[in-house]
VOLUM-601656 format. One record per residue (C-alpha): z negated, x, y negated; residue number from 1. Coordinates in steps of 0.02 Angstrom, whole numbers, plus 32768, in hexadecimal, padded with zeros to 4 digits. Last residue first. Example, Ala and Ser with C-alpha at 12.3 -4.5 7.8 and 13.67 -1.06 7.14 Angstrom:
residues 2
7E9B | 82AC | 8035 | 2
7E7A | 8267 | 80E1 | 1
***
This chain:
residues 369
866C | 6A92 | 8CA0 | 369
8670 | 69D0 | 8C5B | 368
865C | 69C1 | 8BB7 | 367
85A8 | 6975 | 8B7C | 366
856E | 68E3 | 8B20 | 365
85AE | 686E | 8BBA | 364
852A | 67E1 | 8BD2 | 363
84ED | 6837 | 8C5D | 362
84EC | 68EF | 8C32 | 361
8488 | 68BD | 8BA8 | 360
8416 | 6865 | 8C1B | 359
8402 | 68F3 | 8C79 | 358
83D6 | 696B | 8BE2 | 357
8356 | 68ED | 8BA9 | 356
8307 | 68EF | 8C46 | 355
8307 | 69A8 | 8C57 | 354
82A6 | 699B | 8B9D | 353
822B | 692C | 8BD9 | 352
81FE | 697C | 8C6E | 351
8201 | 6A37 | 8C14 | 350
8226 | 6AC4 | 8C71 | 349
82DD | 6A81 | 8C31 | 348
82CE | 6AC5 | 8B9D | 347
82CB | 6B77 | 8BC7 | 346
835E | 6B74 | 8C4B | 345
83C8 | 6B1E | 8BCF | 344
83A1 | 6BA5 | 8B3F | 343
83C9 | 6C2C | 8B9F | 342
847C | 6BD2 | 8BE4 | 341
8499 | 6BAF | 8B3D | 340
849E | 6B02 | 8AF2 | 339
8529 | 6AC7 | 8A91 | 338
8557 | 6A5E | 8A00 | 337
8501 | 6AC9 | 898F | 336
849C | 6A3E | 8906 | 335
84AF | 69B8 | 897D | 334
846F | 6A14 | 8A25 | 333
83E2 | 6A60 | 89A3 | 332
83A7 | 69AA | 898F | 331
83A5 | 6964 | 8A22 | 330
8343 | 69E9 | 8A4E | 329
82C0 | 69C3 | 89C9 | 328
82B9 | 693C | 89FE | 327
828D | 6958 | 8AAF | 326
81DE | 6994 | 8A99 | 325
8189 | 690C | 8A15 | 324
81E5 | 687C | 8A63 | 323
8297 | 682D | 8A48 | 322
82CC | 67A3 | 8AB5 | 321
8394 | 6781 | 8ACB | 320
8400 | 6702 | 8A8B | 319
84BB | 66E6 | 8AB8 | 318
8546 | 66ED | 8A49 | 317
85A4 | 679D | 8A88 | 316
84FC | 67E2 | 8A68 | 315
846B | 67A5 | 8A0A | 314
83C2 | 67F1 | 89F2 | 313
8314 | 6797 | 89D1 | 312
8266 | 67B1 | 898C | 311
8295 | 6833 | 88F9 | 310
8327 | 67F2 | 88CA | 309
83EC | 6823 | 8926 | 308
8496 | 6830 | 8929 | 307
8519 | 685F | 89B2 | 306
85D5 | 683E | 89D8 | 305
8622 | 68A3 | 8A63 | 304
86EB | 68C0 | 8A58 | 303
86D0 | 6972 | 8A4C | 302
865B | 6971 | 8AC4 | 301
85C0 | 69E3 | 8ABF | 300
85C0 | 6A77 | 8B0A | 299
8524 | 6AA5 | 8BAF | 298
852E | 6B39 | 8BE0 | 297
8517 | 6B7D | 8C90 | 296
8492 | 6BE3 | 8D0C | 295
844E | 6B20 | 8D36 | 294
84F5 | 6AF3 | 8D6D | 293
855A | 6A6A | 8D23 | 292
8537 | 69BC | 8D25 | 291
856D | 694F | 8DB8 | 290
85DA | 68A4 | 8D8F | 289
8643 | 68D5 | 8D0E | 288
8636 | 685B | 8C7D | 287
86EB | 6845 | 8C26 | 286
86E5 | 6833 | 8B7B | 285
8719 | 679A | 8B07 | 284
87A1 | 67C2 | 8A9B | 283
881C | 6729 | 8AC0 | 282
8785 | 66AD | 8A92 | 281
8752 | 66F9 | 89F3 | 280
86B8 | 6752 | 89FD | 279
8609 | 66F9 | 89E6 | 278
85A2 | 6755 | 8979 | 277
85B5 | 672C | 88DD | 276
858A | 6679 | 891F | 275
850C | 6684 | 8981 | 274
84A0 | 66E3 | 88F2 | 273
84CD | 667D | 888C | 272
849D | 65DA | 88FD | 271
83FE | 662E | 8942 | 270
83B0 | 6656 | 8879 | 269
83E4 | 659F | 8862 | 268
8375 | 6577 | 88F2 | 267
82ED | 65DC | 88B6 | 266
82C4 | 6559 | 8848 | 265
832F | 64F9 | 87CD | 264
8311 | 6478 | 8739 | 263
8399 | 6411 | 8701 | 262
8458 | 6417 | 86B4 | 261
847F | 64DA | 86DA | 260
848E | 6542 | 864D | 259
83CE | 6585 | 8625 | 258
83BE | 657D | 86E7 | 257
8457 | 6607 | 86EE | 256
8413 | 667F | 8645 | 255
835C | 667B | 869C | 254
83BA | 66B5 | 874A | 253
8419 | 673F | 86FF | 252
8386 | 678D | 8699 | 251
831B | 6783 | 8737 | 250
8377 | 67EF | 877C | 249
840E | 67FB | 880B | 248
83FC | 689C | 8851 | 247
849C | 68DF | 88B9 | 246
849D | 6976 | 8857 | 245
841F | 69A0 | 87E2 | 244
8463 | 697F | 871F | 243
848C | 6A19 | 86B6 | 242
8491 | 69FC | 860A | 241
8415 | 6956 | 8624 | 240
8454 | 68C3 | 85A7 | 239
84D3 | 6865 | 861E | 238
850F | 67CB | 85DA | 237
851F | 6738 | 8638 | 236
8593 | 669F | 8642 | 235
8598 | 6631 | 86DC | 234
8635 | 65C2 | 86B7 | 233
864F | 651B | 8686 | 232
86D1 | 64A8 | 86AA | 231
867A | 645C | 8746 | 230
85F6 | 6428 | 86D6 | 229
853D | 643B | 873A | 228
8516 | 639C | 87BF | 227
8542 | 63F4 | 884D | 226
84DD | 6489 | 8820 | 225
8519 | 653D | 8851 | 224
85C4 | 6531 | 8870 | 223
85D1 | 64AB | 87EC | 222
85A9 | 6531 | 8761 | 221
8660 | 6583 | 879B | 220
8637 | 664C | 879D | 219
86B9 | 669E | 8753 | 218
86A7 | 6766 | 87AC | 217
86D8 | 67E6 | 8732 | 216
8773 | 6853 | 8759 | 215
8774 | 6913 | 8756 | 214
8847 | 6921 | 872C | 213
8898 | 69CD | 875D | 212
8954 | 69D3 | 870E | 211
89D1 | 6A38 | 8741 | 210
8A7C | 6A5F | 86E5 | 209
8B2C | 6A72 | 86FD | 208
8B5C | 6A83 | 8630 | 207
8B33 | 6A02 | 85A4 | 206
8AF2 | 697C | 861B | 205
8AC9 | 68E4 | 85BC | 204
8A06 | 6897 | 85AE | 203
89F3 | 67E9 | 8569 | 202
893D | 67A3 | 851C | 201
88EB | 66FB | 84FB | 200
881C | 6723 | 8511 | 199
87D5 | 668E | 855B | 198
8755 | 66F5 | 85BE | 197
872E | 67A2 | 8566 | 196
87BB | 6832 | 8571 | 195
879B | 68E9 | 8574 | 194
8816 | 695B | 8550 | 193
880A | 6A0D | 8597 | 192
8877 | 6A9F | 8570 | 191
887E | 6B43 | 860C | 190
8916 | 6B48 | 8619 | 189
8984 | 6AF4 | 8589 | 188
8979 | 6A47 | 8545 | 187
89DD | 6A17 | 84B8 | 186
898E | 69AE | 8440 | 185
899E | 68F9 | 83E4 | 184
8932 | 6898 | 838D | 183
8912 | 67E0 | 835B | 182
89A0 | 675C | 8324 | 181
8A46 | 6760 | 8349 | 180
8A3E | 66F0 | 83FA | 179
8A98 | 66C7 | 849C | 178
8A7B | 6600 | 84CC | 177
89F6 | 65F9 | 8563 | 176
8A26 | 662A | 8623 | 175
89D0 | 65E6 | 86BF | 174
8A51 | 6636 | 8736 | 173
8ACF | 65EC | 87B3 | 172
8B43 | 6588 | 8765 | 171
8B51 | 65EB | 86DA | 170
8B6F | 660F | 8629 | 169
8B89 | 6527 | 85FA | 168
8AD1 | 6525 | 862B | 167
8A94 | 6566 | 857C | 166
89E6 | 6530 | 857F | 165
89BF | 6540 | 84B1 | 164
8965 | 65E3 | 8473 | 163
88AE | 65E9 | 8432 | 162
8884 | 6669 | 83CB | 161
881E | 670A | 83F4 | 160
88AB | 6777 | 8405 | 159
890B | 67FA | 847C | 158
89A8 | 6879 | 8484 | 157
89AC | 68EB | 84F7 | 156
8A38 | 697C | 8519 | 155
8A3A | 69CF | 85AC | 154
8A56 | 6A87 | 85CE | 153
8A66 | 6AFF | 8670 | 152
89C4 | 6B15 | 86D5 | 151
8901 | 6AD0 | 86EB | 150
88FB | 6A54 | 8657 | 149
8855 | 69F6 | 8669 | 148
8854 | 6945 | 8636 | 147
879A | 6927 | 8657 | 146
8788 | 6863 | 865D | 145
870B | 67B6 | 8627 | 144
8744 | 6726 | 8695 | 143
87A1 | 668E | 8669 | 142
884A | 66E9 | 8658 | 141
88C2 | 66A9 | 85D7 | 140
8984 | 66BF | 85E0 | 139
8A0C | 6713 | 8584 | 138
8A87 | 6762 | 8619 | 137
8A71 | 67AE | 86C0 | 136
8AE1 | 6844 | 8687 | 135
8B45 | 68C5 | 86B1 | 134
8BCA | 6914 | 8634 | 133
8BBA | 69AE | 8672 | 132
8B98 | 69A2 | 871A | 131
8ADF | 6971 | 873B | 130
8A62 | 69AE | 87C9 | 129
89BF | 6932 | 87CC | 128
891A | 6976 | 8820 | 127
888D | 68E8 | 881D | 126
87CD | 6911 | 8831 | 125
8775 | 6881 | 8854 | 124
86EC | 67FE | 8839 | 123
8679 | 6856 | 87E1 | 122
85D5 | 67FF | 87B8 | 121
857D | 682B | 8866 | 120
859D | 68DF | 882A | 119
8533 | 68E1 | 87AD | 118
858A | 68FC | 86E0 | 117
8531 | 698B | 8693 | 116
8579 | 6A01 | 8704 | 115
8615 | 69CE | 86C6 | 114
8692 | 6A8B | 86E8 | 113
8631 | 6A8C | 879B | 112
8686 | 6A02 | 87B8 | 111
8747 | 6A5D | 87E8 | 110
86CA | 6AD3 | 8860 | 109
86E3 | 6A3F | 88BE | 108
878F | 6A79 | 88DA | 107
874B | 6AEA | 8974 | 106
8740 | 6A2E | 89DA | 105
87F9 | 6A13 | 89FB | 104
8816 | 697E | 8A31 | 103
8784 | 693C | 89D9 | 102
87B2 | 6996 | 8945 | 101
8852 | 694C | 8930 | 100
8811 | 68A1 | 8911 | 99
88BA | 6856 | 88D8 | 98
8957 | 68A2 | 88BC | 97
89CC | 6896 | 8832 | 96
8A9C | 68BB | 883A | 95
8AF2 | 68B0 | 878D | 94
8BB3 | 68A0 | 8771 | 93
8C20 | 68C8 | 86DE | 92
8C6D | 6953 | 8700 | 91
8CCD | 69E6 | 879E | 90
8CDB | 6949 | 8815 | 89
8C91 | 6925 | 88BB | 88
8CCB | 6964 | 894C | 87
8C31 | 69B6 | 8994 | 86
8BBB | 6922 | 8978 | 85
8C42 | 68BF | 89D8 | 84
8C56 | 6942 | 8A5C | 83
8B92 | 693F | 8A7F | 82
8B89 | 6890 | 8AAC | 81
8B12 | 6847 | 8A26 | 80
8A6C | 67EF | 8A4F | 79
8A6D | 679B | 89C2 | 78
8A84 | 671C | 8928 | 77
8B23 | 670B | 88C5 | 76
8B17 | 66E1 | 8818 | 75
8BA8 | 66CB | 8792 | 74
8B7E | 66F5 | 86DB | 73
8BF0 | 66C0 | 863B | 72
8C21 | 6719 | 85A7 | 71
8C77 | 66E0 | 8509 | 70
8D03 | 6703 | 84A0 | 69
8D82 | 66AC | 84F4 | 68
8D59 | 6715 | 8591 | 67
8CD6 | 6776 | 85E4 | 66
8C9F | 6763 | 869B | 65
8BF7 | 67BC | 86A9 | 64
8BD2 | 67D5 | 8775 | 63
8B1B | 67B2 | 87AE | 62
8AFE | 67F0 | 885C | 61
8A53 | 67D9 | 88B7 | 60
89C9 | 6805 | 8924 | 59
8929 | 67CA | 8989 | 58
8915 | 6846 | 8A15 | 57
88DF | 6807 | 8AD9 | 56
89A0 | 67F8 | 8B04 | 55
89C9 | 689E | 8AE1 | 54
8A72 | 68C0 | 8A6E | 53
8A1A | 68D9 | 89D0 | 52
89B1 | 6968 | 89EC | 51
8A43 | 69BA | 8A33 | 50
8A7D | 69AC | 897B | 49
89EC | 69DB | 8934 | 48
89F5 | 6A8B | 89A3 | 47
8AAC | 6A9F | 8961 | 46
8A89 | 6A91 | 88A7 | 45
89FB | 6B14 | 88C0 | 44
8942 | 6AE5 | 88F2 | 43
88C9 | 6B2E | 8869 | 42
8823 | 6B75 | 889A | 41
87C2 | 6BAC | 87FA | 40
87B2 | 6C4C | 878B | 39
8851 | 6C3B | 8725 | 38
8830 | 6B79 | 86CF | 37
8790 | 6BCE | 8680 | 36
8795 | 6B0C | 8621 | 35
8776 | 6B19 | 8568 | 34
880F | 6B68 | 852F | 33
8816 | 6AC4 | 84A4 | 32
8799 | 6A46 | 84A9 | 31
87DB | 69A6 | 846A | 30
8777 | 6912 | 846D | 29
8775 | 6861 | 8490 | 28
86F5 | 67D7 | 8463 | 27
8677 | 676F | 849D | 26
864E | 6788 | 8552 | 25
8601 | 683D | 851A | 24
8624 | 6854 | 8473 | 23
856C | 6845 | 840F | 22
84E6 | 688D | 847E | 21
853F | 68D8 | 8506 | 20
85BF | 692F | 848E | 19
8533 | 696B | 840A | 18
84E1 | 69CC | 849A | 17
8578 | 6A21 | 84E5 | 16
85A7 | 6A66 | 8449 | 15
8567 | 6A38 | 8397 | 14
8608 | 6A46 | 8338 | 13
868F | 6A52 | 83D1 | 12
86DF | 6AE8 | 83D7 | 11
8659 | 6B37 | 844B | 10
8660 | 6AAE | 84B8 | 9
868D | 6B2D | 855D | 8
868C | 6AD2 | 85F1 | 7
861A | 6B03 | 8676 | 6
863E | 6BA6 | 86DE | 5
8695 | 6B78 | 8780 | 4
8636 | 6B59 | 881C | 3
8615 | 6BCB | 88AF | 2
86A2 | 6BD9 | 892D | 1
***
């Protein structure tokens, strides 16, 4: 499926330009019917919830438990057995999974709405399902967000302040106190509220709703210099409209040595670059042993991580070689996430490009056939 149309910032004074250069990491915004929620892939209720029950899928349940006045939020992490999900009650419960798109690769098209944002800087698209009632409760995410509402109605409330830890709501959850200040909306299909890092905000189901969230990746400092502030986070703000996928530019890499502690060569180009692109251990891909057929296409993973400069590629955090013929490749097989059969057969009448290919194969870039 080809992506979705970007997001529409027609309501916001200046658009798309004027929300790079002023809100982007710095302050949220409401876009209202920006998202075209009705021309994308959307798993139903049941589909997340077999999501949830595979070992390989990062899930949860948060149940609101109300009384005396106040509400507090019970976790339970996954795989699910699928009579549990199936039993549970008709309010007050949320279910959230993790990376859906690399299960199920079509719901890239999900990015397609940021194409200012490159893909080595999202971390994930997450599906939750809410009962009315649901809830994860008031907390504080340290990564910027697109709060998309796909189906049903939520209502979000959010602020720039700084609300106290509030550990006495759960055991389980990183919660702060609930607060009056800010704004409030109600979310229908199709409404988008983004959300910088260290934004407070607390999202309640108002009917059986779905909610499509394109998480940022927060990128510790210390992962890429020992020596950086381990409380710090990468922060970079994309100024291209539409930025090439899988490119990391020079843009990012002058805003990382600006934040890191000492001078850095092309070894902090290597750590980024390493570090976006290393998946998390229980999403690694398999690597089949024999590539497919010449006649064959080749698909990307959906669990493959790639990024790349214009010397060197990375895939599932190991470095390749770039030169003058196979980058270019490298780049199309980011930008479609495929090769065609045609398209193989002509590239690989080149040594360096068959190479690449092979090595590709290797280090497990492509799905098996």
């Amino acid at each position: 499926m080809p992506p979705a149309d970007p997001l529409d910032f027609g309501t916001r004074p200046g658009g798309l330009a004027a929300f790079l250069r002023t809100d982007y990491g710095q302050r949220p915004v409401w876009l209202p019917g920006a998202a075209p929620c009705a021309a994308l892939p959307l798993p139903d209720a049941d589909e997340i919830a077999w999501l949830a029950t595979q070992d390989d899928v990062e899930s949860r349940l948060v149940f609101t438990e109300t009384g005396n006045g106040q509400s507090r939020y019970r976790a339970e992490g996954g795989p699910f057995d699928a009579d549990r999900l199936g039993s549970l009650p008709p309010d007050n419960w949320t279910l959230l999974v993790h990376d859906v798109e690399k299960h199920l690769p079509e719901l890239r098209a999900w990015f397609g709405l940021v194409p200012f944002v490159p893909d080595w800087c999202i971390d994930d698209l997450m599906i939750s399902v809410a009962a009315p009632g649901g809830s994860v409760g008031p907390h504080v995410d340290r990564y910027s967000v697109f709060l998309v509402q796909a189906h049903g109605a939520r209502r979000w409330q959010w602020t720039t302040g700084t609300p106290q830890p509030a550990p006495a709501l759960s055991e389980d959850l990183d919660l702060v106190e609930p607060f009056a200040n800010g704004d409030a909306r109600t979310a229908t299909p199709g409404d988008v509220l983004y959300l910088p890092p260290g934004a407070a905000h607390h999202g309640v189901a108002e009917t059986l709703c779905t909610t499509c969230s394109i998480g940022m990746r927060g990128i510790p400092l210390d992962q890429i210099a020992a020596d950086a502030n381990g409380d710090r986070l990468f922060a970079w703000r994309p100024a291209d409209e539409r930025a090439e996928p899988g490119r990391i530019p020079d843009a990012a890499v002058a805003a990382l040595r600006r934040q890191l502690p000492g001078p850095g060569g092309s070894e902090v180009v290597d750590a980024l670059a390493r570090t976006v692109t290393t998946p998390k251990h229980w999403l690694k891909p398999e690597r089949p042993g024999h590539p497919p057929p010449a006649e064959a296409a080749l698909v990307v993973h959906g669990m493959a991580l790639a990024a790349w400069t214009s010397e060197s590629a990375w895939v599932n955090g190991e470095k390749l070689r770039l030169d003058s013929r196979s980058r270019p490749l490298f780049a199309r097989l980011c930008a479609r996430r495929r090769l065609d059969a045609p398209e193989r057969r002509a590239w690989s009448r080149h040594t360096e490009s068959r190479a690449l290919l092979d090595r590709l194969w290797r280090v497990g870039m492509f799905d098996a056939p």
